[in-house]
Structures are given as C-alpha cells and as structure tokens.
C-alpha positions as CSV (number, residue, x, y, z in Angstrom):
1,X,10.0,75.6,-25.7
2,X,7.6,79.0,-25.3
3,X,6.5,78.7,-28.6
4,X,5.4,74.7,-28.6
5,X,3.7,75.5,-24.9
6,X,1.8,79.0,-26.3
7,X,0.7,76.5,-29.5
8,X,-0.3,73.6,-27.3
9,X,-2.4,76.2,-25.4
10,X,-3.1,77.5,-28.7
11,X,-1.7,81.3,-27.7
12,X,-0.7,83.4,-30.3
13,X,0.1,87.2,-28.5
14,X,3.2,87.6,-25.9
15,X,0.9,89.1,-23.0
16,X,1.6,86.1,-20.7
17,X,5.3,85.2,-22.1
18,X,6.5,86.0,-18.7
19,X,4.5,83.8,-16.8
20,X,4.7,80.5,-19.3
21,X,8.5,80.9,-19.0
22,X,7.8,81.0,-15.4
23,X,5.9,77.6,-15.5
24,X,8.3,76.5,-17.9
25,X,11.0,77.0,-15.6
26,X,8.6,75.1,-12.8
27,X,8.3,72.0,-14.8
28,X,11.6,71.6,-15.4
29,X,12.7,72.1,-11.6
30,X,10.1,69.7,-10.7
31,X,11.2,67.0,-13.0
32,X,15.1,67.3,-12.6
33,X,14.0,67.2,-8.4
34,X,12.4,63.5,-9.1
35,X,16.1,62.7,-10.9
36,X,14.6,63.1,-14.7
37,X,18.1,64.2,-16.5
38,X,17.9,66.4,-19.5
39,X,15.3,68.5,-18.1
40,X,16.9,71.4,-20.3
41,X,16.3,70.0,-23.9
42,X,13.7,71.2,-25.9
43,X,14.1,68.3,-28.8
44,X,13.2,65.6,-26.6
45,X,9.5,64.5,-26.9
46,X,8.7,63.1,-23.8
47,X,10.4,66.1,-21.5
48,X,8.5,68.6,-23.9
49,X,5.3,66.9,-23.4
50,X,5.9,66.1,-19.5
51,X,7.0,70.0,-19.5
52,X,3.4,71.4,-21.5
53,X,1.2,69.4,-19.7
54,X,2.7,70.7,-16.5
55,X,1.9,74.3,-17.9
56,X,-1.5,73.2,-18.6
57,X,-2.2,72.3,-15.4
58,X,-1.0,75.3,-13.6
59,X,-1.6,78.1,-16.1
60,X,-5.1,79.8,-15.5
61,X,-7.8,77.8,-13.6
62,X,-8.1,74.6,-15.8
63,X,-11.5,73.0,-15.5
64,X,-9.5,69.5,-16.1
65,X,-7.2,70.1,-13.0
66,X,-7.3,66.3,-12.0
67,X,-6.9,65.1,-15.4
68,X,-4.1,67.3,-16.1
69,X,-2.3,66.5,-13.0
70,X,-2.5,62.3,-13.1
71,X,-1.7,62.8,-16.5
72,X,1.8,65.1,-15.9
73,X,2.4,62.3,-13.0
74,X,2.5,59.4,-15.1
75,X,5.0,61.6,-17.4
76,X,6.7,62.0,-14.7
77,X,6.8,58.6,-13.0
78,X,7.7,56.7,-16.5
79,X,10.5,59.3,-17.3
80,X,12.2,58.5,-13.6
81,X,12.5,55.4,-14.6
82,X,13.3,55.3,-17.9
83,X,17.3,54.4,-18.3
84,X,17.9,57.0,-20.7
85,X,16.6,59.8,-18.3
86,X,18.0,59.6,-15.4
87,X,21.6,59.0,-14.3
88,X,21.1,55.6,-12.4
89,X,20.8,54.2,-16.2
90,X,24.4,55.8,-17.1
C-alpha cells in the first residue's frame, strides 16, 4: 500500500516512509472504527482509494483540505454501507 500512496502523491524517495505508514495505519483504524471490514487488504479498490485520500488529506498542509476531507467521507460513508464491507451484510 506505501508504494500506490507515495505514487498517488507522486513520491519517489523513502524520506517520509515512516510517516505515510503512519497515516496508512490511521486510515485504516479510522475506517475499521465506522465498521468498514477488510480494512487490511491492499487489492481492494475502494479501501485503497478511501485509504490514499485519507493520506492526502493529512499528509503535509494540503491547500485542498476541505475537498480532501468531504471526499474521504463519502468513501467512507458508501463503504459502511456497502454489504460486502461490513459484517451486518455477512
């Protein structure tokens, strides 16, 4: 998952590794907290998307907070209640 969130923030060097896993780690405590199941995967599109665009809104100072941050909620709200991510669907 570090290397799609370093590409999607278009990041080439290891000098903030530590901190992107970091964030990574974040995202995927945050969505497994609103009952989003396979927080962990790093082949599903939707938690890897829903996971960079949490990164991009924390890493740094982005100018597009807001944008960044209705956009990672409406990831968030769809996957919650999307049958095949949580466990109420199972």
């Amino acid at each position: 998952m570090l290397e799609k969130v370093k590409l999607a923030l278009r990041i080439t060097d290891s000098d903030f590794d530590e901190e992107l896993n970091a964030l990574i780690a974040s995202a995927r405590a945050d969505l497994a907290v609103a009952g989003i199941t396979g927080t962990d995967s790093d082949t599903d599109p939707l938690i890897q998307t829903a996971v960079i665009s949490y990164v991009k809104m924390h890493f740094g100072e982005p100018d597009e907070y807001d944008r960044l941050k209705a956009s990672y909620d409406e990831q968030k709200a769809q996957l919650s209640t999307h049958t095949g991510h949580t466990e109420w669907g199972l």
